[in-house]
N, C-alpha and C positions, 0 to 999 in steps of 0.2 A: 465689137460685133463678132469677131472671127474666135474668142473666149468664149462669145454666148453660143454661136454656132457648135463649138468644139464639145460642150457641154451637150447639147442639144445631143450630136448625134453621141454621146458617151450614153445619157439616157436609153436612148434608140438598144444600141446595143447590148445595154442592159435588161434592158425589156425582152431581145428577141432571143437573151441567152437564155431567159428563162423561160418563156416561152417553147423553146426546144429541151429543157431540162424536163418540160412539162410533159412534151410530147414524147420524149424519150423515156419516161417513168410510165405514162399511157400504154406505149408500147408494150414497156416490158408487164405489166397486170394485164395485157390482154393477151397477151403471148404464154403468161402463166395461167390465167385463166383455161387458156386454150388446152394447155397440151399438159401444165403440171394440176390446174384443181380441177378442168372439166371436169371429171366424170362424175366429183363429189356432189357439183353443184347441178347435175343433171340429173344424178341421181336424188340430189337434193327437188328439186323439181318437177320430179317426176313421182316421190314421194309423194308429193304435196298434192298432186293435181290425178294419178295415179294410184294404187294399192292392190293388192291381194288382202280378202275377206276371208274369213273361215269358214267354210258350209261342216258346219255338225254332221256327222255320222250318226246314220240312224242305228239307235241302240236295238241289241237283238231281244226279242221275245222271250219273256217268261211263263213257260206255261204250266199248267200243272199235269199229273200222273197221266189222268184219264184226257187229256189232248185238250181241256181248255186255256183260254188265254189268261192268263194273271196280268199280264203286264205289259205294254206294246209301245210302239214311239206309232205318232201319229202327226204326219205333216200337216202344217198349216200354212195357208199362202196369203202374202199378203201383195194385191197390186194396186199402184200409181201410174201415173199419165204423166210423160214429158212433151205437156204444150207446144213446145217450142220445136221437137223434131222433127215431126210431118211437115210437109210441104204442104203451102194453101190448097191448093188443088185436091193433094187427096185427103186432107181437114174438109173440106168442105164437103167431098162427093162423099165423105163415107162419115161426117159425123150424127146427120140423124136416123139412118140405118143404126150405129154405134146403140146411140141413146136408146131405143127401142128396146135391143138387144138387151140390153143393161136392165132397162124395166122389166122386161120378160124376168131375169135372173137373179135380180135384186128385190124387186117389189117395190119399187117407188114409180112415180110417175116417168115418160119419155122425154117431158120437158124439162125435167126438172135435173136430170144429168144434162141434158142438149143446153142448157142454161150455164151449169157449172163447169162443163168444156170448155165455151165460149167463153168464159171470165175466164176460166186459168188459160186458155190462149191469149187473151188479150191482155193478161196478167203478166205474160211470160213465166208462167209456177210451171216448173222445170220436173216439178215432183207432189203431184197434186192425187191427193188419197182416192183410190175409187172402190175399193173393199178390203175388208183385212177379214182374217180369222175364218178364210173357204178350204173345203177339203180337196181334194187331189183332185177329182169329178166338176168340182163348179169351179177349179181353177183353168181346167183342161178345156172347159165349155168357153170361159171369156175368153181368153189368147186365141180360140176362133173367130171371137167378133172381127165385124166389119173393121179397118185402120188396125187395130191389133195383132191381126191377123200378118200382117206387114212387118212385125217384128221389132226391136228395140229401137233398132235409127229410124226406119223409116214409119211405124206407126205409134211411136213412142212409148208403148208399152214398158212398163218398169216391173218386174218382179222378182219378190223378197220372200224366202221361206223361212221358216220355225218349226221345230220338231218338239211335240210336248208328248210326255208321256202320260198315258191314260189306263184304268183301271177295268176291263171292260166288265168282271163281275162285280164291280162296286169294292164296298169297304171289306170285305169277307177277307180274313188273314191281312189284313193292309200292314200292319206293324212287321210280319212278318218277310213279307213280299218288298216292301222297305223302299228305300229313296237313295237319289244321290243328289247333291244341293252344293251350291257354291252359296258361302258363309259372305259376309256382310265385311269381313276384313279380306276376300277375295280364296280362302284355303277352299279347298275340296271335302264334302263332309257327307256322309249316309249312315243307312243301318240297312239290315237285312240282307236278303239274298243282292238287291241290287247294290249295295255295295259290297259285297263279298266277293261277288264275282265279276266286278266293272271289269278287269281286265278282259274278260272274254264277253261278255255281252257291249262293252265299249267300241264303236268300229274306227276306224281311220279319219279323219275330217276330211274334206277335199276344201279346194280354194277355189274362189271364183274373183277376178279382175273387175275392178268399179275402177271409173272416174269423178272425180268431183264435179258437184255440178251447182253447187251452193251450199252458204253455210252447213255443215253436218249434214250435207245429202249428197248421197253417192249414188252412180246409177249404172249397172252392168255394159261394160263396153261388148259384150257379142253372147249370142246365146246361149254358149257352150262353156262348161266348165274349166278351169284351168285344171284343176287336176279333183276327178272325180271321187267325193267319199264314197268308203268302205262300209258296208254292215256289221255291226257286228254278231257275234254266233247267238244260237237261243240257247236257252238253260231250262232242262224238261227240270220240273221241282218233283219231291214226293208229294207234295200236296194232293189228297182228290178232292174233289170239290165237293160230292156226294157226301162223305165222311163229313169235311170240311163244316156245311154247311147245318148235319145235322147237330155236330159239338157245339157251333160258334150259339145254333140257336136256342138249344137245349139250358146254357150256361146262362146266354140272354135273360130267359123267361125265369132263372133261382136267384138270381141277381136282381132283378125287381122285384120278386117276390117276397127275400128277405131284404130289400132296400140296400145292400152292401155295397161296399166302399169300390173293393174293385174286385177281380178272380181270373182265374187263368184255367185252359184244359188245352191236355196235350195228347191225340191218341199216335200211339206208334207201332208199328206191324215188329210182331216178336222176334223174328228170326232176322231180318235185314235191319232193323234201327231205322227205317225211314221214316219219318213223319207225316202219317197222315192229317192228320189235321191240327190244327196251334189256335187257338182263338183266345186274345188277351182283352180285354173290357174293363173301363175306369168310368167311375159315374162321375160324369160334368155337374157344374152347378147348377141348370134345368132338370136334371136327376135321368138325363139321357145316360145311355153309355155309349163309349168310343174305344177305340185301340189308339192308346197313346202310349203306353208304356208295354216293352214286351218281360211282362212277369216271370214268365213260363222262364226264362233264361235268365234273367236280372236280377231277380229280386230273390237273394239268402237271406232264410226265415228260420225261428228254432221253430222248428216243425210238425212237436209233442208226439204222439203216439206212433204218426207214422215209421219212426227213426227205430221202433221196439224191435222190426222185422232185423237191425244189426245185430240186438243184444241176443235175439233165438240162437241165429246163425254162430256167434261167437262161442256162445253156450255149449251148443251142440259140437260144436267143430272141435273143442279143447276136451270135451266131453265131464262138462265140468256139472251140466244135468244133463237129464232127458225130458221128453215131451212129459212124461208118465211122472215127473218127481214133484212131491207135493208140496205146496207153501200155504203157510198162514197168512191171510190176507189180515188178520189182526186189527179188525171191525173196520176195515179200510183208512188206517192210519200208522205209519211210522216214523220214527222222528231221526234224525243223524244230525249231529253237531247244535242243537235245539231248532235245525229247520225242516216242518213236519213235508212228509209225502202224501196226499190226501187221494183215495180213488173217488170218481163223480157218482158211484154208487156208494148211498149210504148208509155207514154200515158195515161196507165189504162182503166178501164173497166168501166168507169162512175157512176151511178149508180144501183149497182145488190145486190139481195139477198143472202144472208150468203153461203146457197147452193151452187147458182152461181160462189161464188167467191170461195168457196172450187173444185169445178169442173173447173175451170180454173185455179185455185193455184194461184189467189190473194194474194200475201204477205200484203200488203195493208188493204186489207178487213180481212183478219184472223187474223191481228195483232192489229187491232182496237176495233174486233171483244175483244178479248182475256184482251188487257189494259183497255177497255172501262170498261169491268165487273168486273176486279181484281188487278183494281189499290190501290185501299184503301187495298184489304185484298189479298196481291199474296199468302199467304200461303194456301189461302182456295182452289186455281189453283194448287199449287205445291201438296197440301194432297190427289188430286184426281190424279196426277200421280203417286202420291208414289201410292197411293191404286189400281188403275193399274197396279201395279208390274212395270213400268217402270222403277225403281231405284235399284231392284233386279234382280240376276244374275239369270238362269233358271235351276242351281243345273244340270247339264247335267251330264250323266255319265260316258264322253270324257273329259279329264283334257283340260284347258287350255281358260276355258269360258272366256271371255273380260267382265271387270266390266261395268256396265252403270255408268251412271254421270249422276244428275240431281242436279242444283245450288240449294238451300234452303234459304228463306227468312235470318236466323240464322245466315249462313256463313259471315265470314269478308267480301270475295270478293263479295258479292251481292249488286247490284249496279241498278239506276233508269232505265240500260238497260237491264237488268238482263231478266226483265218481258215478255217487245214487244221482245227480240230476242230468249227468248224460245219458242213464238208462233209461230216462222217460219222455227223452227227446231236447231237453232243454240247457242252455251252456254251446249248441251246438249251433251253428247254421251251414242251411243245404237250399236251393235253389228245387226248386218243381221238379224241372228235368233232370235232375243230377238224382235226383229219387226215386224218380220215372226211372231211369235207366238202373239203378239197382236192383228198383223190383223185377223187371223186364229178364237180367239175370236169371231170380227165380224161375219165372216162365219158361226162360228160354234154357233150360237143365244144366242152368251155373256157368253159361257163357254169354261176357257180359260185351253187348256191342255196343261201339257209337251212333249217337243218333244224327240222322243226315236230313237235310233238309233238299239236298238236290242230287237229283241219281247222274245226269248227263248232260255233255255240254254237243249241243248238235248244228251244224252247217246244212240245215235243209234236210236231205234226208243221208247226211253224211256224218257220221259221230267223231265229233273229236277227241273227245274225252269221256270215259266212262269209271262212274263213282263206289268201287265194289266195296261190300261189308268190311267195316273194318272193326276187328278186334280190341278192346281194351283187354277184354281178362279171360282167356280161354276157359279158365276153371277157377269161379271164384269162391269156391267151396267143394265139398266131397260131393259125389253121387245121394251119399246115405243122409245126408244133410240135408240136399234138394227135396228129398221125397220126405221126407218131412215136412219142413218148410210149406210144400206145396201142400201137405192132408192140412195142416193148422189154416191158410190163407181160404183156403176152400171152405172150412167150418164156419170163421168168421160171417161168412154170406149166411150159409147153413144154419147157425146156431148162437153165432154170435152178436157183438153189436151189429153187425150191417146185415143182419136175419131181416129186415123192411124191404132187405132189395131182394132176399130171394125168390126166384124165379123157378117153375119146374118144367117151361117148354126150354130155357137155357142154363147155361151154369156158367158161374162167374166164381172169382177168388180176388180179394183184398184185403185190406186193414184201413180201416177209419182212423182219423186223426181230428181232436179240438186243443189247439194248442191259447196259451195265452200269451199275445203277442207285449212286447214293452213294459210289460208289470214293471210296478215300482213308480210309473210315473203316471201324472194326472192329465185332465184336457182333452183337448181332437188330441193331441200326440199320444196319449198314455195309453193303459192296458185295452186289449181289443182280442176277440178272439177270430182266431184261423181257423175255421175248419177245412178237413179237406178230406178225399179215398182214393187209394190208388190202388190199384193192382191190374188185374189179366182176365180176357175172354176170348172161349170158353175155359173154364178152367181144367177140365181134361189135355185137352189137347188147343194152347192157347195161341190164338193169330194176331192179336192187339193186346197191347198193353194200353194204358191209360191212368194220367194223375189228375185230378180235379182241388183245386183251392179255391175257396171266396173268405176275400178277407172282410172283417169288419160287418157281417152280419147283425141286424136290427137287433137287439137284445132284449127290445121290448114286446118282440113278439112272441119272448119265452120261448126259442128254441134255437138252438147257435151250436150243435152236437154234429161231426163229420156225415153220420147217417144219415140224417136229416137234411141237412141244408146241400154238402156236397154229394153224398150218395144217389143222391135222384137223376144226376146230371149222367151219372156216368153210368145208372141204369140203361137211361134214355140210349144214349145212346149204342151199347151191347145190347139191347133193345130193338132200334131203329135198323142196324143192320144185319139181326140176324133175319126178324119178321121179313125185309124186304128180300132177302138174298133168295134166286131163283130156285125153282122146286127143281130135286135130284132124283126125282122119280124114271125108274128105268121106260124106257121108250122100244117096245116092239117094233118088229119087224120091219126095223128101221135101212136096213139091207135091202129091201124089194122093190123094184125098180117100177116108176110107174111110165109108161107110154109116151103123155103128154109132156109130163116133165125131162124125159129123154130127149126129146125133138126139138123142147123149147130153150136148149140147154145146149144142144147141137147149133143153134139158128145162133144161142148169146156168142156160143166160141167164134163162129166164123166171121162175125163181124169185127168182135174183139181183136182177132188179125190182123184185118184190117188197120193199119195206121193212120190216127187222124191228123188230117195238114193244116186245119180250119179250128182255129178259137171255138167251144162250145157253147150254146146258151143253157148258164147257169143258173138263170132266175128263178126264185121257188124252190132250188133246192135247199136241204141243208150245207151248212157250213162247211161241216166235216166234209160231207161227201162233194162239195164242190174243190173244195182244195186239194181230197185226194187224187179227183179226176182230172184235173189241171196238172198238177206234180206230172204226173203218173205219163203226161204228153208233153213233160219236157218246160214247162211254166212258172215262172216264180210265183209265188201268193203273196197277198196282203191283205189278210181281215180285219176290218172294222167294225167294232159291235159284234153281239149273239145272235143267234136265231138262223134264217133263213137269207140268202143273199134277193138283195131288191134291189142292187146295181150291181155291174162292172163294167170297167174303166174300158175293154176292149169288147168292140161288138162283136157278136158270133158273127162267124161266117169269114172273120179276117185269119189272114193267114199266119201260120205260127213263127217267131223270128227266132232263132236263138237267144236265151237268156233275155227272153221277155216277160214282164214284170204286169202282172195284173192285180188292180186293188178291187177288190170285193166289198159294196157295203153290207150289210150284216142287219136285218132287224126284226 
């Protein structure tokens, strides 16, 4: 018995030692918990049940020349009902006030929210939808409502915004005006000026504090931001929308007319390189057209006729002829290496001077012209296009410039047809704008600028950055060269193939171009013709330049020649604004003061002194003039839509705060 006892308590005290090994191991994981892994694990916990969200930065405005909007971020709101946070009492006193409300602003019935209140309270739906996809104003109006009004804990109001960016002239330059997108494998991706210039129109994000409040719903712990996003700046573009809109539609209406595949026009003011207008057009398979691809910059094409304006320039420059030196056009055939040169006159043009046959676009005569002088030395022809900038890209600060191609004596593939087929455009490619900007050279008396899509980056009415002309080629030829060049480009309207566009209330200069695109090969893919005209108006004293291409013109409506298909476009529009530009007629006795208008003018200053302390009403006014008048007292703007304003978010008559932000709707 005193064995079994003995054993007995050996058990005992085998139990109770482990038992204290247990507790003393308990100790010590709660003691590390405590003081060496808390903070992990609260931080861990507070992760989980806690976060900061990213509130997007509203991106800054793009606008164009003449002060319209391109491009805007545009809040969207979305709110939810947390059932469960209002107290019965004030669920009850204020839910069918609520419901009412709701119908007023929604358009469904009173009952029919006062029903789905009641179910997502009796539900416990912590995060129960009550509208998505409201503007700033019908956000601003519900967080009035009755219980709402109360705020996130105690009315349970949940609200969620989204910034989408919106287009308010529509599709007009859209390729242009461009995008910035987050890619399907998470990278960052755009075109255009918005992505060109994200960093300055991208603004700061601000954070705001959620807690978990069920599966994947999070719900604002208070209703101020943790740290408030940043704007970012606006970016004034050259676009005007005037120009703009008469290219985009000019190109529209020759594009359906010859059925063609796609085309591009780019008009750009001669002295600064700005771009006024850029309009790119690709026919969908309904036979609509869109901007999906920006041509005007992407797409290096051998370019045919128009490339002739290098071989004048080169000509002249080496003085290897003159306008005045005459060639045999030799029934409008020559052959080199057994592969013939053919002019689209047939025939030929017999015997004409170099001029001549550049104004008719002699292939024949310019290719003669061009082999005759630098057959022994083609490098010394190729080094005056390199020196041209022809073989360089024009550094644009829209991604996606198209390289040029110019063959090089050096190259393996340079070949004894290498020579005669660059003088007639072909062997070669060049992009719209990179040809645009050469002839623009011409114009502008042999100084060649870059072309710019955006003049300034601006903070309200504070500039931060300003885009000045920038130079490529001070002098990309002689003085005595220019003025030539410019009497031949002017004739061509005058006298030569693009005589269909002349005009005698205006004057214009270019050179037609019908190249064959792909030869050699069959199908949709194979040979197709380019036509295109580029040059300058007026051609005395020139303010725009402008290139016009449409590719892949109907062929079977028997006409597919530059003059024809693309010269119309770019009549149009040297056309379009010269007819509309305002009459310069002198205006008398415009010095003599009248009476009424002195006194009424006295009465506008005095008031204008006056400082006002009270919000205006802007209703019915223009756009312009409301946002000027707002700025002008010290007020942020936000406009939505064109037209005339028919909201804002602040009534007249309240007083003005600092760095107060008014949205304007617009229609």
């Amino acid at each position: 018995m005193a064995v079994e006892d003995k054993y007995i308590s050996y058990r005992i005290y085998l139990v109770a030692f482990a038992i204290f090994l247990m507790a003393i191991a308990i100790a010590v994981k709660l003691t590390n918990i405590q003081w060496v892994e808390g903070d992990y694990y609260r931080k861990l916990a507070k992760e989980r049940t806690v976060k900061n969200f990213v509130i997007p930065a509203n991106k800054g405005n793009i606008y164009s020349a003449d002060g319209s909007l391109l491009a805007t971020s545009i809040p969207n709101y979305e709110i939810r009902f947390d059932a469960v946070a209002p107290k019965a009492e004030a669920f009850e006193k204020n839910v069918k006030s609520l419901s009412d409300s709701l119908a007023s602003a929604l358009g469904r019935p009173s009952n029919f929210f006062e029903n789905e209140l009641r179910k997502a309270r009796a539900n416990k739906n912590r995060y129960y939808l009550v509208a998505r996809k409201l503007s700033y104003t019908q956000y601003s109006k519900i967080k009035s409502f009755p219980l709402f009004n109360l705020g996130a804990y105690k009315g349970g109001i949940i609200i969620e915004q989204e910034t989408v960016r919106e287009h308010p002239i529509g599709k007009i330059a859209e390729r242009t005006v461009g995008y910035e997108r987050t890619s399907h494998g998470g990278a960052l991706d755009g075109k255009g000026i918005e992505w060109a210039f994200r960093k300055y129109l991208n603004g700061k994000d601000g954070k705001i504090l959620k807690q978990k409040i069920a599966k994947g719903q999070w719900k604002p712990i208070r209703d101020i931001n943790e740290v408030d996003p940043q704007d970012g700046y606006d970016v004034i573009s050259t676009i005007d929308v005037y120009v703009q809109d008469i290219a985009h539609h000019a190109l529209l209406k020759q594009l359906e007319l010859y059925e063609a595949d796609h085309g591009c026009v780019v008009v750009m003011e001669t002295k600064t390189g700005h771009v006024k207008a850029i309009s790119n057009l690709g026919r969908a398979n309904d036979g609509t057209y869109y901007e999906t691809t920006n041509y005007a910059v992407a797409e290096s094409h051998e370019p045919g006729s128009t490339y002739k304006l290098a071989d004048l320039m080169a000509l002249l420059e080496d003085k290897k002829a003159d306008t005045s030196t005459v060639y045999d056009s030799k029934g409008g055939v020559v052959v080199y290496s057994g592969k013939k040169v053919n002019d689209s006159h047939k025939g030929g043009y017999g015997k004409i001077s170099l001029a001549r046959g550049f104004e008719l676009s002699s292939n024949t005569v310019l290719v003669q012209a061009v082999y005759n002088a630098y057959k022994n030395e083609p490098s010394k022809f190729v080094n005056h296009l390199n020196n041209f900038g022809l073989n360089k890209t024009l550094g644009l600060s829209i991604k996606g410039e198209g390289v040029p191609y110019i063959p090089q004596p050096s190259d393996k593939n340079w070949s004894n047809i290498s020579l005669p087929w660059m003088a007639f455009g072909y062997g070669v490619h060049i992009t719209p704008l990179q040809t645009l900007a050469f002839y623009n050279a011409v114009a502008n008396d042999g100084e060649m600028v870059k072309p710019q899509f955006v003049s300034e980056i601006k903070e309200w009415n504070r500039t931060i950055k300003k885009y000045e002309k920038e130079v490529l080629n001070p002098r990309i030829c002689s003085p005595e060269t220019i003025l030539k060049l410019q009497a031949v480009l002017a004739n061509v309207v005058k006298k030569g193939t693009g005589s269909k566009l002349y005009s005698k209330d205006f004057s214009m200069a270019g050179k037609t171009g019908t190249a064959q695109v792909n030869y050699g090969k069959s199908g949709r893919s194979g040979m197709y013709y380019a036509s295109s005209f580029v040059g300058y108006f007026p051609a005395d004293k020139p303010m725009y330049s402008c290139i016009v291409v449409v590719h892949r013109p109907n062929t079977a409506l028997n006409n597919f020649y530059g003059a024809d298909v693309a010269g119309p476009v770019f009549k149009r529009i040297a056309q379009k604004i010269f007819t509309d530009a305002p009459s310069t007629n002198e205006i008398k006795n415009l010095n003599r003061k009248i009476a009424k208008q002195e006194n009424n003018y006295d009465s506008y200053f005095v008031k204008s002194e006056k400082k006002l302390q009270l919000i205006p009403n802007v209703k019915g006014m223009s756009g312009m003039d409301a946002v000027a008048l707002l700025e002008n007292l010290g007020v942020k703007v936000r406009a939505i839509g064109v037209g005339k304003v028919k909201k804002q978010s602040l009534a007249a008559g309240q007083n003005i705060v600092k760095n107060t932000t008014i949205l304007l709707e617009l229609s």
